[in-house]
C-alpha positions in Angstrom: -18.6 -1.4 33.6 -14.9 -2.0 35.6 -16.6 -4.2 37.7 -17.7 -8.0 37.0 -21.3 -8.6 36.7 -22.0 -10.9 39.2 -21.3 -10.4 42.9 -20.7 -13.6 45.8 -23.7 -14.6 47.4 -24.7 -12.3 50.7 -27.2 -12.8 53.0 -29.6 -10.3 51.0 -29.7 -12.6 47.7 -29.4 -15.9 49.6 -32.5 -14.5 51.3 -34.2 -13.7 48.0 -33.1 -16.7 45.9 -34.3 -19.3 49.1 -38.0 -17.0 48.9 -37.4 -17.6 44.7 -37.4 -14.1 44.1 -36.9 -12.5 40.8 -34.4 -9.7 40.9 -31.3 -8.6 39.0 -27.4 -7.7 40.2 -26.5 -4.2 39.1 -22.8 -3.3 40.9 -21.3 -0.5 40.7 -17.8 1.3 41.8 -18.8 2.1 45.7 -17.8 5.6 47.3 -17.8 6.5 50.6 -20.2 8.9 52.0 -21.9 8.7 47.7 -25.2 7.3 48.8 -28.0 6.7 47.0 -27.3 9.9 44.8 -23.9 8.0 43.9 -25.2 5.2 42.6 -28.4 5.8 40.7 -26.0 8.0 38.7 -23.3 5.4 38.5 -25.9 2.7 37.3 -27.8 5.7 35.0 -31.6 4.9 37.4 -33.5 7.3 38.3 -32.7 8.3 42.1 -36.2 8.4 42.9 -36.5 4.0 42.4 -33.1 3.9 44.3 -34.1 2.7 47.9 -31.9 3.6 50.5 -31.9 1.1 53.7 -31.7 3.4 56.8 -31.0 1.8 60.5 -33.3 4.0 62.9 -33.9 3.6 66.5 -36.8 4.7 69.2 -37.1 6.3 71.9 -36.2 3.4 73.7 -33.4 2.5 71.4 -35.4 -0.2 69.8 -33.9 -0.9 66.3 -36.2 -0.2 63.0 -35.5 -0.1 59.1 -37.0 3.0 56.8 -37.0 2.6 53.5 -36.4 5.8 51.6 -36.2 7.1 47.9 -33.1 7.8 47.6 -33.7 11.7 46.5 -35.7 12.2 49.5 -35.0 12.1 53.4 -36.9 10.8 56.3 -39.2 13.1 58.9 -38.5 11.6 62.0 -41.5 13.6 63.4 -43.8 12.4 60.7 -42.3 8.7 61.2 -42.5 9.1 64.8 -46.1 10.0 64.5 -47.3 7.3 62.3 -45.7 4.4 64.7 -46.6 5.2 67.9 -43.1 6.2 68.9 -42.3 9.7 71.0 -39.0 9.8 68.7 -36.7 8.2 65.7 -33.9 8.8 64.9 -30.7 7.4 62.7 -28.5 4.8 64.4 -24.8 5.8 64.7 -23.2 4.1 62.5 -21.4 1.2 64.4 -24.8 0.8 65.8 -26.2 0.3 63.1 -23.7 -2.3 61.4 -24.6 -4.5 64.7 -28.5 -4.1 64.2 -28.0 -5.0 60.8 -25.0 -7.1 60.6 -23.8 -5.1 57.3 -21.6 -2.1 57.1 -23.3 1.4 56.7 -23.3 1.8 52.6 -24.0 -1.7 52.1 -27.5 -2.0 54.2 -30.2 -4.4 52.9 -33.2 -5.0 54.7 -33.2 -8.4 53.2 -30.8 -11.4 55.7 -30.2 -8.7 58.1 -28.8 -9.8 61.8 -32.0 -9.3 63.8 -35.4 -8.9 62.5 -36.2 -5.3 63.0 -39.4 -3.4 62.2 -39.7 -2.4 58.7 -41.6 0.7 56.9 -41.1 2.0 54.0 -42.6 5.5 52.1 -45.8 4.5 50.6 -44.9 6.0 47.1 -42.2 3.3 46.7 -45.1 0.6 46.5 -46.6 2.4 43.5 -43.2 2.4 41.1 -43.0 -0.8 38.9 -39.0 -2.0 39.9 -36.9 -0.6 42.9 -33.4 -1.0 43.2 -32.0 -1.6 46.5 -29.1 -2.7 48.4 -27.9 -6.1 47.8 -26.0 -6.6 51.4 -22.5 -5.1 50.2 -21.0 -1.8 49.4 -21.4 -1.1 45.6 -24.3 -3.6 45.1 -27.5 -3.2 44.6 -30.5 -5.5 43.2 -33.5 -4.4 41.2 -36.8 -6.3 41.7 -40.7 -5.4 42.2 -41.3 -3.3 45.3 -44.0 -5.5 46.8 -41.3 -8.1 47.5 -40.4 -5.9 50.7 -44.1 -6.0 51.6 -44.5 -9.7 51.3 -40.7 -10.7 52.1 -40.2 -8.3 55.1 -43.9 -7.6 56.4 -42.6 -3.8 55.5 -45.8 -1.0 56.7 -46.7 2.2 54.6 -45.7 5.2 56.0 -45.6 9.0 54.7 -42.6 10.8 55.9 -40.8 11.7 52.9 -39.4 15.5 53.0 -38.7 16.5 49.2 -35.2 16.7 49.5 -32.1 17.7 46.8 -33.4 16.3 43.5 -35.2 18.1 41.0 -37.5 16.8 38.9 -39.8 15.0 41.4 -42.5 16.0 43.8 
């Protein structure tokens, strides 16, 4: 790996070290626009336990967080549906870094800037270690998945759409 092993504190791990949660510091060499797909490969996981962080809005611009496998994207229809909004859709990116208070490619759902609403796919729960954006560009953290249940209050939904990767269903 180019890259040192540990990265400077962010909000995300101060967040999880003050809750005393277990989780491990995987960085990797960020590109831009290489998402999720990027760095499971990178890190050699499995795209399907990389957890993508995306900054959503309502109808009424109200601010939310989906968490995503990172081989799959979100229905907003089905999302919509399942929370009571009329529509969701992704925040534009500079939007989304002031929701959030980290830059697009480096979104964790852990320290963010406001406390948003937070769902995430319900087939995330069920897979033993996640990894997922530590709060910085080319960082993420693996840990159990229940931690965003317990830590961030995050709801079930179902709005996966089996997107680019073969190999899951």
């Amino acid at each position: 790996m180019a890259k040192k092993d540990h990265v400077s504190e962010t909000q995300a791990t101060q967040l999880l070290k003050a809750n005393k949660v277990s989780f491990t510091e995987h960085p990797y060499e960020y590109l831009e626009h290489g998402g999720a797909m990027h760095s499971a490969e990178v890190l050699g996981l499995d795209p399907y336990t990389v957890v993508k962080t995306l900054v959503m809005q309502d109808q009424d611009a109200k601010p939310l967080l989906v968490l995503m496998h990172g081989n799959r994207k979100v229905s907003t229809k089905n999302l919509a549906r399942q929370i009571g909004a009329k529509s969701v859709e992704p925040c534009a990116p500079e939007v989304a870094n002031r929701h959030s208070g980290y830059l697009v490619g480096g979104t964790s759902p852990f320290g963010t800037r406001r406390a948003m609403p937070v769902y995430i796919e319900e087939t995330i729960l069920a897979l033993p270690r996640i990894a997922i954006n530590g709060g910085r560009r080319g960082f993420l953290v693996q840990m159990d998945p229940q931690v965003c249940v317990q830590l961030l209050g995050a709801r079930p939904v179902h709005c996966a759409l089996n997107d680019e990767a073969p190999g899951r269903s």
